[in-house]
N, C-alpha and C positions, 0 to 999 in steps of 0.2 A: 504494500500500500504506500502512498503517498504523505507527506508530514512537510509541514511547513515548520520550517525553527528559524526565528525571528529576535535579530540583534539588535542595537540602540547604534546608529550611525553618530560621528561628530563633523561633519562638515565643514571647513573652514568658510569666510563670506564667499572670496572666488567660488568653491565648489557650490557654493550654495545660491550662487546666482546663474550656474551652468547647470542644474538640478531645476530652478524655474523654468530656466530655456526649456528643458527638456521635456518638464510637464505641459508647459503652453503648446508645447510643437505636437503634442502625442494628444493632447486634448482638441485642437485645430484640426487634426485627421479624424478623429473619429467623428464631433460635429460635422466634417463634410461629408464622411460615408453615409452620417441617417442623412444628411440633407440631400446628397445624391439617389439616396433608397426613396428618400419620400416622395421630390419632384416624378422619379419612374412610376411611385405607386399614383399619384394623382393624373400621369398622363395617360396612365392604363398598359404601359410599355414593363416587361417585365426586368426583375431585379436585376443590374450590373453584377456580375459575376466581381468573385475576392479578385484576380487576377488584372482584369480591367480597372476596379479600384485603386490597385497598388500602384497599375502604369499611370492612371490618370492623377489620383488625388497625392503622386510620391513621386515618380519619377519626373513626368513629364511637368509638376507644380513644381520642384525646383529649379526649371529653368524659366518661368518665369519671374516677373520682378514681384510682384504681391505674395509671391512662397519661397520667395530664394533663400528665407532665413531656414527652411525647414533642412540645407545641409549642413546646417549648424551643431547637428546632433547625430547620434547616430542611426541610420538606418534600420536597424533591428528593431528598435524603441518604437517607429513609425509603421514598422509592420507587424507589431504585436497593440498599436492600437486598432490597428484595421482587425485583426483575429478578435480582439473583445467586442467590434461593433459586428463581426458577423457571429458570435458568440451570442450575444442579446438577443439578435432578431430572431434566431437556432431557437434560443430559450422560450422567447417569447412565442410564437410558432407552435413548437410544443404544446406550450399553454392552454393555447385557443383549442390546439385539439383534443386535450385531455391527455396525451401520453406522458405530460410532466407532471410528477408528484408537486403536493402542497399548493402555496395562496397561488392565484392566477395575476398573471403579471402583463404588465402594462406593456406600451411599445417605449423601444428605446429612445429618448432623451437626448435633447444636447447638454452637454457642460458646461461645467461655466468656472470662469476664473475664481471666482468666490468660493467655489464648492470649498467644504471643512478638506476633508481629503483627496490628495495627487497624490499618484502612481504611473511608475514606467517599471517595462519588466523589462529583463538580460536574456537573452535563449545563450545557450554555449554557442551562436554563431556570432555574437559579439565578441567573445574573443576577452570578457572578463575574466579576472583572476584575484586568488587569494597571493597578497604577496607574502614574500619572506618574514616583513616584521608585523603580520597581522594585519594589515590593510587592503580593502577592497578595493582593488585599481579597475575602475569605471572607464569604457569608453569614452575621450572629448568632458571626460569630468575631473578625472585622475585618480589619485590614492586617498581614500577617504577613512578617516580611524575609526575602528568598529569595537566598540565596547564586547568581548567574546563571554559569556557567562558559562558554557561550556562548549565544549568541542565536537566538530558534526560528528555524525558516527558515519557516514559515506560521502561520495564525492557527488558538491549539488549539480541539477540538471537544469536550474534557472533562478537568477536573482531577481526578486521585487523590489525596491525603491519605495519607500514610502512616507510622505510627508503627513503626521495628522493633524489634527484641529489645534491641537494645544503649541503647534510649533515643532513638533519633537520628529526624527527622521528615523525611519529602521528598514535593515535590509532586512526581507523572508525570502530564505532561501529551502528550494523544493527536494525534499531528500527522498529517494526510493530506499523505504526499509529491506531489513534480511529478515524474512519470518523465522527462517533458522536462528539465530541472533537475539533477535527476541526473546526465543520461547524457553534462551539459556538462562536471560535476566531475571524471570519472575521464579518464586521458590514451588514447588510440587506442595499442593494442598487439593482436597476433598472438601473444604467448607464450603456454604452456601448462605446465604443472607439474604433478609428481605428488609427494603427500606420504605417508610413511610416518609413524606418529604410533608414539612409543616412552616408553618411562622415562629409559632413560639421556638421550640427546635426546630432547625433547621434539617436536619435527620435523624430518625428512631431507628435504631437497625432493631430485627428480631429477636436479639439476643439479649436484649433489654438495653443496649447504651444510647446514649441520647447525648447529642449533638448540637451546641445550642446556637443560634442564629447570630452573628456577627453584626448585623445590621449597617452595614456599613454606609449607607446611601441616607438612615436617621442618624449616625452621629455625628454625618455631614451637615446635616442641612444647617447648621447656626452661619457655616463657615460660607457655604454656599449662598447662602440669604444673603447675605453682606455681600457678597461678591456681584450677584443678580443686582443688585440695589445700587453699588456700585457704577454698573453697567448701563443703567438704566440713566443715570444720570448724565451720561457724559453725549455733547451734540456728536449727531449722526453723520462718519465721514470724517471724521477728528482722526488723530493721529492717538491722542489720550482716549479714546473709546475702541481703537484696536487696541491698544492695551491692556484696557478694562476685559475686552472680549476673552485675549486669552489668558487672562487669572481664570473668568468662570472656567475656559476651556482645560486650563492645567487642574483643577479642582475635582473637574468631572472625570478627569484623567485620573486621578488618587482614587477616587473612588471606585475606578472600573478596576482598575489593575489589582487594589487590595482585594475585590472579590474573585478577580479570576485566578490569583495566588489562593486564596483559599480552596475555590472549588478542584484545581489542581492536585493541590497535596492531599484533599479526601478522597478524590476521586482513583488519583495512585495509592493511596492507602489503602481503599478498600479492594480494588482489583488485585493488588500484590498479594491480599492475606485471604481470599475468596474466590475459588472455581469456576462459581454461579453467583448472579445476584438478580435479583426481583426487583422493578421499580413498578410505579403506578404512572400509566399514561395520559397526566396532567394536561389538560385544558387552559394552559397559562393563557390564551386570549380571552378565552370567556370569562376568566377569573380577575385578568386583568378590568374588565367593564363594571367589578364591583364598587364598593367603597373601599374594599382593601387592595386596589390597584397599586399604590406607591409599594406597599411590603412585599407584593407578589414580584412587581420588577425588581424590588430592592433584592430578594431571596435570589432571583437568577437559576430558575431550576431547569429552565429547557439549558439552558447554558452547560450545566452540572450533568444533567445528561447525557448529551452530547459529546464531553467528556468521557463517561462511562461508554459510549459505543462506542469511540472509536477506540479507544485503550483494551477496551473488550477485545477488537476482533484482531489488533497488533499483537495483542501478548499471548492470543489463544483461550479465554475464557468467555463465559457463556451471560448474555446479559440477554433478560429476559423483562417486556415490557405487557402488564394486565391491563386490562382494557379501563378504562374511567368510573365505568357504571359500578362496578365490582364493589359490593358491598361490604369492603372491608372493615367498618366500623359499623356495622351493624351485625355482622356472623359470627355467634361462638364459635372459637377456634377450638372447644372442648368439646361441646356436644353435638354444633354444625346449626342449632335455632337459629333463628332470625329475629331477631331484637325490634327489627323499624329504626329509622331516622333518629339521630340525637339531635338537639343543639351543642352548638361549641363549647358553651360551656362547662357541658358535660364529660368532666376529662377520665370520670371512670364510673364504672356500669356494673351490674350485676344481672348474670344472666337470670330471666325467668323460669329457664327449665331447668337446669342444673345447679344454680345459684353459686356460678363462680366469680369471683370479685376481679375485673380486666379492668387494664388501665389501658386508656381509648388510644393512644398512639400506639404503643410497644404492642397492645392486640393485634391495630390495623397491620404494622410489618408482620405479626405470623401468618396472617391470612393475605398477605400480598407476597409472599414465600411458599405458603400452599398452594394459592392459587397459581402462581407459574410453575407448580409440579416439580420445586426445587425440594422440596420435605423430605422424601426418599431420598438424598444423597447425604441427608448428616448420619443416613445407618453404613452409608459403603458405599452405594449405589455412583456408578462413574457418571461424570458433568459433562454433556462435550460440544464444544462453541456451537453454537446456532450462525443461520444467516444473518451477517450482520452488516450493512449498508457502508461503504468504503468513505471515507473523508473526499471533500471533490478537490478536482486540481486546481492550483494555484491560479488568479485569477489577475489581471492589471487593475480592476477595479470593483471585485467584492474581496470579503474576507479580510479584513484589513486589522494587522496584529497591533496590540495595542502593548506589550513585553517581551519578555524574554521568553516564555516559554513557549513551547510546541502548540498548535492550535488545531 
């Protein structure tokens, strides 16, 4: 499978004025390829092929004078924004017919200079390298110092560039894992685990321990208010209200990173010491339309998920997901009754036919561990990975890391 691992670039100002070039010139190609797709589509004439694009909106637009700035940069960068604009329309296409999983997506977009996030990607036909003392020697940009947090474990197949909202640069670079490799890393275990994902904790596994909520998006917010408020005040187009802008933007930066540093080290924690694991196939959009919409994004659980799959089908374990409806909090795990609906604040129960005293989270993880037919392997019974959905490839302009770790 594929893995993105993603470092903290230091740019000097020259580099970092050859890094706008490069973004303005890769955002200029793809705005013309929809605006070329769209003029086709409103004449009824069908789509320019990638090929035609490349000659007209790249080769042939460098010699004249309104694009000559476009061989200012490198060629590859120009041809890998033409592949994400045929990327999108690929995407989008899908969509309308159904053959793409998840939301239904829109037609592609122009760019725009403002957007929070630029991106240009490296293929190995640019001719990138890691140098001798650690620095990423960039086409037409040069040797840029790369903060290394650890070291690749293979040799990458494509660098990404990436500028975010708060100002901060990182290269993601695309590694092709060893499943051999892997499957050396994690220790041989038979356990199995069911997790309930909650507010107040954050995870219940079934084995009773409980995992309590970081909140890290409320013990933001004082810092964040001030900052909003801040921003709010300064005229529109100031130089002091980009500044203002990116306090909130580095803010919201601390916030992201703290949580996905947490969901990280749970997420390897549990996989490393567990076979199998049961989660519950959360509804985070519908949940998000409650009033408790701020804690449900603050919690980050499709994130934490997402997580467990892909780590799941890298290291060879079995991650298994029960359906929403599943009556977890209503099923004795003892005698299998049906209880009916709690309110929330009913954090423990006693069943009416057996009259066993459950506490309402640690119950829902046994019966979201039974229900994925994980139970029979805490007697012996062997675990063995399931299908499980591949992380997608690197992109010039989704997926955009926001640390150091693997995403």
């Amino acid at each position: 499978m594929q893995l993105r691992y993603a470092f903290r670039l230091y740019p000097n100002a020259g580099q970092r004025t050859a890094l706008a070039r490069a973004f303005g010139c890769a955002r200029v190609v793809f705005n013309d390829a929809v605006r070329a797709r769209e003029h086709a589509r409103k004449a009824g004439q069908p789509f320019p092929t990638a090929g035609e694009l490349s000659r007209k909106l790249i080769t042939e637009a460098k010699r004249t004078r309104e694009r000559s700035w476009l061989g200012e940069v490198s060629a590859v960068v120009l041809q890998q924004s033409l592949r994400d604009a045929e990327s999108a329309y690929r995407n989008f296409f899908a969509s309308l017919k159904g053959t793409r999983r998840g939301p239904k997506l829109g037609a592609p977009r122009f760019k725009s200079r403002k957007d929070a996030r630029q991106s240009i990607r490296f293929t190995a036909n640019a001719c990138w390298k890691i140098t001798g003392h650690g620095c990423l020697n960039l086409p037409k940009i040069g040797a840029v110092k790369v903060k290394w947090s650890r070291a690749l474990p293979a040799t990458p197949t494509s660098v990404t560039v990436i500028k975010d909202a708060a100002g901060r640069y990182f290269a993601s670079f695309v590694i092709d894992t060893d499943p051999a490799a892997d499957a050396t890393r994690m220790p041989e275990t038979d356990r199995t685990i069911g997790i309930d994902l909650g507010l107040t904790h954050f995870a219940v596994l079934s084995d009773g321990t409980k995992i309590d909520s970081p909140r890290f998006l409320r013990r933001a917010e004082k810092k964040l208010k001030k900052a909003q408020k801040e921003l709010s005040r300064k005229q529109k187009g100031s130089k002091n209200r980009a500044k203002a802008r990116l306090k909130v933007a580095r803010a919201h930066a601390t916030v992201a990173d703290a949580r996905r540093e947490f969901h990280h080290q749970l997420s390897t924690k549990l996989i490393s010491e567990n076979q199998g694991i049961a989660v519950e196939d959360l509804s985070v959009a519908g949940l998000a339309r409650t009033k408790l919409a701020k804690s449900v994004y603050d919690a980050g659980w499709a994130q934490f998920i997402s997580m467990l799959a892909y780590k799941a089908e890298r290291y060879g374990r079995t991650l298994v997901k029960i359906g929403r409806f599943e009556p977890t909090s209503q099923t004795c795990s003892t005698c299998g009754a049906v209880d009916g609906p709690k309110p929330l604040n009913v954090r423990e129960w006693t069943c009416a036919a057996c009259g066993t005293l459950h506490d309402r989270d640690t119950h829902a993880a046994i019966n979201v561990k039974t229900a994925a037919g994980l139970a029979v392997s805490a007697c012996g019974a062997p675990v063995r990975p399931g299908a499980i959905p591949a992380q997608r490839e690197e992109t010039g302009s989704h997926g955009i890391p926001t640390g150091p770790r693997a995403a």
